[in-house]
N, C-alpha and C positions, 0 to 999 in steps of 0.2 A: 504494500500500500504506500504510494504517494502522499504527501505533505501539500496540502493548496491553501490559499487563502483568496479569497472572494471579496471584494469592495464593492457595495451594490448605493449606488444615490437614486432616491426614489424623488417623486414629484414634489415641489414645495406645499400645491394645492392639497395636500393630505393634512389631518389634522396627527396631533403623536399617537392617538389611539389605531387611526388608519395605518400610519407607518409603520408601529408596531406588531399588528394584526397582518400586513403585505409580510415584515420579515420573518414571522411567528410560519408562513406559508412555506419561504424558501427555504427554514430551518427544516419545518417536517419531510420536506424533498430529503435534505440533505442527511437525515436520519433515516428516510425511511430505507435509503437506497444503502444502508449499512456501513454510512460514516460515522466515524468518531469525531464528535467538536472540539475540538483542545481550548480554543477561546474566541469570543465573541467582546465585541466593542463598538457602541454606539456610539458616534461619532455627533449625533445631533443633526441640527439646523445651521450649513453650513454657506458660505460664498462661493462661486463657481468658480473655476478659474475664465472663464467666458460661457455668455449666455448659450444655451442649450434649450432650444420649444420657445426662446423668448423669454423666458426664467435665469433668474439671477442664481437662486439660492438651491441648494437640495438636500433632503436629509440622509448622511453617511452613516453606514456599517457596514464592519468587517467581521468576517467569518473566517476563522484557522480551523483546516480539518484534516481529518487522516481519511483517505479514500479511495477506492477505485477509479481508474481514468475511463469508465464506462458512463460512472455517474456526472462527469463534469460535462459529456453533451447534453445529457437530463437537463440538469439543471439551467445549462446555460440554453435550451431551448425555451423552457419554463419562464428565464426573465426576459427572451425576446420576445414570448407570448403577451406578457403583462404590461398593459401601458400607464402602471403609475411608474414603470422603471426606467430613468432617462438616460442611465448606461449605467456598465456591471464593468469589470475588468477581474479575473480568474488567472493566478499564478500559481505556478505550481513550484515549492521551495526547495533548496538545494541545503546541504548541510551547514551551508554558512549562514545562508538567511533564517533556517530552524533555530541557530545557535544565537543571531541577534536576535532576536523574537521572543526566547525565554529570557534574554537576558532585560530585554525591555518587560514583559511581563512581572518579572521577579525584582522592578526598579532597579534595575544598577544603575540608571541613567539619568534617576531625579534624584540622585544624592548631593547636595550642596556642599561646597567647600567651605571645611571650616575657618571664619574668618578668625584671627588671631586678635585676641584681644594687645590694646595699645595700652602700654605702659605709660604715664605721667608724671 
């Protein structure tokens, strides 16, 4: 089994119960089809990087899973079906990007450096 992760930006015109309920759909694809989720992260209400349908904004999440490469045409059929989905992007990760991925998951990356207190 393969390591993927999935970024799916849905419509802005969804309210969070609607965008929650569209991702709650792709998830059960993606379980049903005998993936394992490692992590998921909602991203929110976010700015485009350019407008897409005319739309500024979209609400982002990311899906980490472990899974067959049978299931990733499923799925990616499933969000060209749906038109609250204004684009997906599906990568599939290599040992390095597994390894930054936990490490971002487990914080190594929001540790602040300790500032040194000043003497007087």
């Amino acid at each position: 089994m393969n390591q993927y992760e999935t970024v799916i930006v849905l419509t802005p015109l969804l309210s969070e119960e609607a965008a929650k309920e569209a991702i709650a759909k792709f998830t059960s694809i993606i379980t049903d089809g005998g993936a394992e989720i490692i992590a998921e992260d909602n991203w929110g209400l976010r700015k485009l990087a350019y407008p897409i349908d005319k739309k500024a904004n979209g609400f982002f999440h990311l899906t980490e899973y472990k899974a067959q490469g049978e299931l990733i045409s499923k799925l990616e059929l499933e969000l060209k079906r749906d038109e609250r989905v204004l684009r997906f992007l599906t990568v599939r990760l290599d040992r390095h990007a597994i390894a930054y991925s936990e490490k971002k998951r487990s914080g190594a990356f929001n540790k602040k450096p300790k500032k040194e207190e000043a003497t007087a």
